[in-house]
C-alpha positions in Angstrom: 11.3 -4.2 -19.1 9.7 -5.4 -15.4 6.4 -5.6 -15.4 5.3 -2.6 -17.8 1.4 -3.8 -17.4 0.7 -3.2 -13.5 1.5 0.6 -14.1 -0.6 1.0 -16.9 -3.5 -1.3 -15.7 -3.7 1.2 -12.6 -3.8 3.9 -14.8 -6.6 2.6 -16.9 -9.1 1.5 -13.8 -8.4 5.0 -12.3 -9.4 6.8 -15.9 -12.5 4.5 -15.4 -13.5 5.5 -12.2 -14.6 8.3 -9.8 -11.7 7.1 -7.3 -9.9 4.0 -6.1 -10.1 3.2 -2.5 -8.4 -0.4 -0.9 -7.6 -1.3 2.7 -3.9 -1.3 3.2 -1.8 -4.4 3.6 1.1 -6.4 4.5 1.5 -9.6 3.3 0.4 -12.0 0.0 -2.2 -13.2 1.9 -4.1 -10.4 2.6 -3.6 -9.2 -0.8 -4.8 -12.4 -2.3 -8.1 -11.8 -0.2 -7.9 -8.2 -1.0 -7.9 -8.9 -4.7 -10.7 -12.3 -4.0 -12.9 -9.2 -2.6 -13.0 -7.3 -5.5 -10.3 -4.4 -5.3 -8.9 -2.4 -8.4 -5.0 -2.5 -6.3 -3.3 -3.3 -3.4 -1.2 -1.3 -1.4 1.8 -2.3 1.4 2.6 0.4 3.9 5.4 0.8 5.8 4.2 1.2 9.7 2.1 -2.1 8.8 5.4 -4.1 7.0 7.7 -2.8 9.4 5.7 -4.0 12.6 4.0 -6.9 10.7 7.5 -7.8 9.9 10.1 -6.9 12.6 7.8 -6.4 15.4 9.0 -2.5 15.5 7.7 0.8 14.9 7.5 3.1 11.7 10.9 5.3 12.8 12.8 4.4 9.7 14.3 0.7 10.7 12.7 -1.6 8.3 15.4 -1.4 5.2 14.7 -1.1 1.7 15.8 -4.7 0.9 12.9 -5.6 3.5 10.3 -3.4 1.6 11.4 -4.5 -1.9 11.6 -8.2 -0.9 7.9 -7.9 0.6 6.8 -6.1 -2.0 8.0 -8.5 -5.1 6.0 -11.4 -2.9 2.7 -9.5 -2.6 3.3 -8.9 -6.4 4.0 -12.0 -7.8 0.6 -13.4 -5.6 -2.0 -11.5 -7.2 -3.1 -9.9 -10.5 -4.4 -6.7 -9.5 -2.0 -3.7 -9.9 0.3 -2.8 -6.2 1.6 0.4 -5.4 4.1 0.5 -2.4 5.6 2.6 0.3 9.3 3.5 -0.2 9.3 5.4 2.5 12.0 8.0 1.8 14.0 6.2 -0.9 16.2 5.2 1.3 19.3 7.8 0.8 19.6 10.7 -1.6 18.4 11.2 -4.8 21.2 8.9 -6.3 20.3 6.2 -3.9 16.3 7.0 -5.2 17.0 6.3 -8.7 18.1 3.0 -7.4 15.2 1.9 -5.6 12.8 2.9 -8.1 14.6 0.0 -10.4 14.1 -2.5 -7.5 10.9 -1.8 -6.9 10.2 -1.2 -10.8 12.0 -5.0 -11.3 9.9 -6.6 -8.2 6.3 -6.0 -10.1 4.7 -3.3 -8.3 2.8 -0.7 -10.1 4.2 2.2 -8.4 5.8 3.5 -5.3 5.6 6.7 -3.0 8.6 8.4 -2.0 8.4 11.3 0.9 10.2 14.4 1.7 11.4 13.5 5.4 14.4 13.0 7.2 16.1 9.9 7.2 15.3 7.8 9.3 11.9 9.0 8.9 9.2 8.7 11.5 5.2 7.6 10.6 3.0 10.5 9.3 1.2 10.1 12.4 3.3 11.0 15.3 5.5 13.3 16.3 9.5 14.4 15.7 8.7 14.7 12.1 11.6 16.5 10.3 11.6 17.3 6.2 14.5 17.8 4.0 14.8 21.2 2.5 13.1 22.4 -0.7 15.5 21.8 -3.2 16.6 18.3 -2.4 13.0 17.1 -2.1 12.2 18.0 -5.3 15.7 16.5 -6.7 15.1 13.3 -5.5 11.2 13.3 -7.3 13.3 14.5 -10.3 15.6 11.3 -9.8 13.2 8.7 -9.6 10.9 10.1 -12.7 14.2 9.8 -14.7 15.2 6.0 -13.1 12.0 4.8 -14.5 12.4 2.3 -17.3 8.4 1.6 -17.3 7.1 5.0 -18.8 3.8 4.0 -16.6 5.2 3.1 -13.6 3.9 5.5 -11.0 5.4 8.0 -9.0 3.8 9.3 -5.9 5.2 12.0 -4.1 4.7 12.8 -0.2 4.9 15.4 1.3 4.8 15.4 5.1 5.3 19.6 5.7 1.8 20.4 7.0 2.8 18.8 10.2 6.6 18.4 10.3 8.6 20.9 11.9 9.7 23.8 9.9 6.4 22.9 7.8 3.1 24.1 7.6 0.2 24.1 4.9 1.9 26.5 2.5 4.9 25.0 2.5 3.0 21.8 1.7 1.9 23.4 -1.3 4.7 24.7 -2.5 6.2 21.5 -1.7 3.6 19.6 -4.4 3.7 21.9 -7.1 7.3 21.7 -7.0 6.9 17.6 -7.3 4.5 17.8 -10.0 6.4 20.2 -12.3 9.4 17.4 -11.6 7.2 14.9 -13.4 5.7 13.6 -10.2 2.4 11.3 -11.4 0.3 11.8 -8.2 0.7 13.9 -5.4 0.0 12.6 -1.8 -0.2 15.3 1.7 -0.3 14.0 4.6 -2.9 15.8 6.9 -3.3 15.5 10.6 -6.9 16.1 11.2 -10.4 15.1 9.6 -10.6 18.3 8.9 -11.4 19.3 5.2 -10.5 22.8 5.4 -6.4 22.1 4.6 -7.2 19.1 1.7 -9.8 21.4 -0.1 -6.9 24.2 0.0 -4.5 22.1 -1.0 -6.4 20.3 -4.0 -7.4 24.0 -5.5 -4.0 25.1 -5.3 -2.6 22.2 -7.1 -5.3 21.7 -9.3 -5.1 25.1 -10.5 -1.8 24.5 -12.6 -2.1 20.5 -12.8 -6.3 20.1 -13.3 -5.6 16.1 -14.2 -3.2 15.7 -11.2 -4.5 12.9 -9.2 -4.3 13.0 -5.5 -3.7 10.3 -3.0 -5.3 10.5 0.2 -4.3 8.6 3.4 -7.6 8.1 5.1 -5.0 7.3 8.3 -6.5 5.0 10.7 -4.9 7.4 13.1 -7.3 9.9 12.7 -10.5 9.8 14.2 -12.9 9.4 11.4 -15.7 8.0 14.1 -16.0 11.2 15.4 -15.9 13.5 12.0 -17.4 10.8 9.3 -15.8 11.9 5.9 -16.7 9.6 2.8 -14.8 8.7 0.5 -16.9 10.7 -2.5 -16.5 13.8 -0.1 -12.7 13.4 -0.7 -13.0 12.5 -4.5 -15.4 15.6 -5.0 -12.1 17.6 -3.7 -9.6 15.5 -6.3 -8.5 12.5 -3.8 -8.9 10.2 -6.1 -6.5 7.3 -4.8 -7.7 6.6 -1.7 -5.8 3.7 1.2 -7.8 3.1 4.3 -3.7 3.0 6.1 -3.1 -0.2 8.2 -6.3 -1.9 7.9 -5.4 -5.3 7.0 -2.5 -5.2 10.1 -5.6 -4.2 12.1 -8.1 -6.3 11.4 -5.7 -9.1 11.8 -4.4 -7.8 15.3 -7.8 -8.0 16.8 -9.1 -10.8 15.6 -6.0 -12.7 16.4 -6.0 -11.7 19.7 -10.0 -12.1 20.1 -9.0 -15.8 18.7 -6.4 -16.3 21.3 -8.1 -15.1 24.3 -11.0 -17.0 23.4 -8.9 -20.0 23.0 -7.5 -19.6 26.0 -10.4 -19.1 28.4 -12.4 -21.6 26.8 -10.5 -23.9 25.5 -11.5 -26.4 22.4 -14.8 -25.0 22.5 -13.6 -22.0 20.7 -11.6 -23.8 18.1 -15.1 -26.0 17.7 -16.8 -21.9 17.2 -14.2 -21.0 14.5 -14.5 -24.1 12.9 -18.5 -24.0 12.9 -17.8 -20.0 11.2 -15.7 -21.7 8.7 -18.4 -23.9 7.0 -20.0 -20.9 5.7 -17.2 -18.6 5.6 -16.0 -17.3 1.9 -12.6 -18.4 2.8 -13.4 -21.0 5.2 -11.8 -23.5 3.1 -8.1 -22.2 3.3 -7.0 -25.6 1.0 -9.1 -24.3 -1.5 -7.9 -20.4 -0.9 -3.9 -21.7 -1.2 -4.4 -23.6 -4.5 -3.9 -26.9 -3.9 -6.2 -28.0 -6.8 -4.4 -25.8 -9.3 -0.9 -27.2 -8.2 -2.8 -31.5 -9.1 -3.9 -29.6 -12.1 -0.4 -28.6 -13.4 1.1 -32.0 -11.6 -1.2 -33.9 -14.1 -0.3 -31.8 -17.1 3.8 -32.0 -16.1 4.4 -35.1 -14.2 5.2 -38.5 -14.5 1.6 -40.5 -14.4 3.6 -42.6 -11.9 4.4 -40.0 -9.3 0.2 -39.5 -9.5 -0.6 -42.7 -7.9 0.4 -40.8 -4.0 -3.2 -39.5 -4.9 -5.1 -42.6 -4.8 -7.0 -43.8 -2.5 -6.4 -39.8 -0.4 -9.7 -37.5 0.5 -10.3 -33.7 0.0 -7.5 -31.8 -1.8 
């Protein structure tokens, strides 16, 4: 059995806490610093791996052999527990019950699986189209019964508040029907900052699934800077999973580009800047981040005491 702990450590840090919040993420990297920092999980999106990765937008092109393959990486890097975006399962319910098994055998913790069209479209934007009732709920069904782990999680989505043919009720009716198919957290997309459809929501699921936890997409899409929500607002309501969306793609876009501009109006000066920031940085020492003193550790402990000697006489790591 893959992995069995990752589920269940998630499950025991959430039954420990209020609510679990982390900035989402595409790549081992940032979930090694993401993990460094202090967080309970680590999550990988889809509109950050698809653009991170391909350079292309969140309208169902990145492929669930890309998502899997990513995922297993960001897995295998770190200890905390990862949960993962599988987008819509990538095919019917049949095809679902498959790609909970990949994604069960490549370490994550736990995926979530939504009720749109395929190819699907980012929470976010418009065009959004869902699949009807039944087969929504069919293909939760599927992937509670493909699980081999009985803690590996199962979020379901639910994009109706905004998709055509949608609308908050249908939302509802939409999660209650995923949680009576054995769904382990629910997650709504909303469009707004507005609390008013969340707090409806919550109550309405809560009042036949109290211990339901709910995942809440605090979508960088949104604009929070205008109508501040905190996070123990949301958990007060039942959020109690909570992914700031695209963050780490973010952060990296603008400081790259701040880097490169920089760079390129002044020249080695601003490389001599960065370097100066790195000297006191937490991670300044990216040698140090990567490992490279483990790897002589287990080189010692394995290999010849000839091969060693290409360490004499070097500096640093």
């Amino acid at each position: 059995m893959p992995s069995p702990s990752k589920g269940r450590a998630f499950r025991e840090r959430l039954a420990a806490k209020k609510f679990l919040f982390t900035p989402g993420l595409t790549t081992p990297l940032q979930a090694m610093i993401i993990e460094k920092a202090g967080y309970d999980y680590a999550y990988m999106g889809g509109y950050d791996t698809s653009l991170t990765l391909l350079g292309m937008p969140d309208i169902g092109l990145i492929t669930g052999s890309e998502m899997i393959g990513s995922a297993r990486s960001i897995a295998g890097a770190v200890g905390i527990p990862v949960l993962a975006d599988a987008d819509t399962g990538y095919g019917n319910a049949i095809n679902v019950m498959r790609t909970v098994r990949e994604f069960e055998a490549a370490g994550v913790a736990g995926i979530n699986i939504e009720d749109q069209v395929s190819p699907k479209r980012c929470g976010h934007v418009a065009g959004k189209q869902i699949i009807p009732f039944d087969e929504a709920v069919g293909k939760i069904r599927a992937a509670v019964d493909a699980k081999s782990d009985p803690d590996f999680i199962i979020i379901a989505r639910t994009d109706a508040v905004s998709a055509a043919g949608g609308g908050l009720d249908e939302a509802i009716r939409r999660g209650l029907g995923f949680a009576r198919a054995g769904a382990d957290m629910l997650w709504c997309e909303f469009p707004s900052t507005d609390l008013g459809p969340p707090a409806r929501f919550a109550a309405a699921i809560h009042a036949e699934f109290p211990a339901l936890p709910l995942y809440f997409n605090y979508s960088s899409n949104l604009k929070w800077h205008e109508s501040p929500v905190s996070f123990d607002a949301l958990a007060d309501l039942g959020y109690r999973v909570i992914t700031v969306s695209l963050a780490g793609m973010r952060v990296a876009m603008q400081a790259v580009w701040d880097y490169a501009t920089d760079l390129r109006a002044r020249g080695a000066a601003a490389e001599i800047d960065l370097e100066k920031k790195s000297l006191t940085h937490p991670l300044g020492n990216h040698h140090a981040f990567a490992g490279f003193a483990q790897i002589k550790e287990l080189e010692a402990k394995y290999l010849p005491a000839e091969e060693l000697k290409k360490y004499q006489g070097a500096e640093g790591l």
